[in-house]
N, C-alpha and C positions, 0 to 999 in steps of 0.2 A: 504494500500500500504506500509505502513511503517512495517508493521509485514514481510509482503514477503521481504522486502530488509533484515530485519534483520536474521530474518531467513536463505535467500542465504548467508550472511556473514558468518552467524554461522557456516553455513556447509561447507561452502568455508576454514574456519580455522580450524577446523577440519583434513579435506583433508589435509592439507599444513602441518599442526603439526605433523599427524600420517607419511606423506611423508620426515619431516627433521627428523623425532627421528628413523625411520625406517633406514637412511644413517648413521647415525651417527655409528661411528665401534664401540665396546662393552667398549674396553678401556677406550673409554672417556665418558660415561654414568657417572660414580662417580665426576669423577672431575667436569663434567658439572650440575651434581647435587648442587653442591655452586653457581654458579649461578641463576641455577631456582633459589634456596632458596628467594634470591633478587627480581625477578622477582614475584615471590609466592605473598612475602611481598607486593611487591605494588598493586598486583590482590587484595589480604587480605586488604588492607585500600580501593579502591576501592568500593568492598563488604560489607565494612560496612557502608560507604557512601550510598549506593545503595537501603540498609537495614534498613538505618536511617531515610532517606525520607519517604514521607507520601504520596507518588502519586498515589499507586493504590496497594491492596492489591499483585497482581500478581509482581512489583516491588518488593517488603516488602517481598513475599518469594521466586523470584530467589536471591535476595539478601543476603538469609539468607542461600540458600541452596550454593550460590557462596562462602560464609565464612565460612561453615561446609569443603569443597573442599580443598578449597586453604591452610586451618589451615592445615587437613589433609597433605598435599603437604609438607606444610614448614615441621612440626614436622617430617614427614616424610625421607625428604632431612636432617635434622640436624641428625638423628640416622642414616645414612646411612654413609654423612659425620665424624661422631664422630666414628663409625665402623673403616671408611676408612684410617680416622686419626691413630685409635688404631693399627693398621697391623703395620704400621713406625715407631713403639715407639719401645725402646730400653728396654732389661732387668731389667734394674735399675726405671724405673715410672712402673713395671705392677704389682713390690713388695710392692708399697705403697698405 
């Protein structure tokens, strides 16, 4: 029973995730990208928490596939953000 509850969550979030990033207008994708980043980050200690337990081999590797993920995500978001950054900078930092 515990597997179906988790399971409908799963997919329940899912749903709702692809439902708010779907509304979101394009403009604000970048900028909301420094936020995921934060949020990334606490998925990423989460996952290695997850990954570090000893409960059951199936724990031990969505744990480790949830920290392959989320790494992904943050480095991700920070070359997106440092991009986003770079467009604002002025003539004088793109000479040095």
């Amino acid at each position: 029973m515990t597997l179906l509850i988790a399971l409908t969550l799963f997919v329940l979030a899912v749903f709702l995730g692809m439902e708010l990033i779907s509304k979101v207008p394009s403009t604000l994708h970048t900028p909301l990208m420094s936020g995921s980043n934060a949020v990334s980050g606490i998925t990423l200690i989460g996952a290695l928490v997850s990954a570090g337990t000893d409960h059951s081999t199936l724990t031990t590797v969505l744990g480790f596939v949830a920290v392959v993920l989320a790494t992904i995500n943050v480095v991700g978001g920070f070359l997106v953000t440092g991009r986003m950054l770079s467009m604002f900078s002025t003539g004088r930092s793109k000479r040095s």
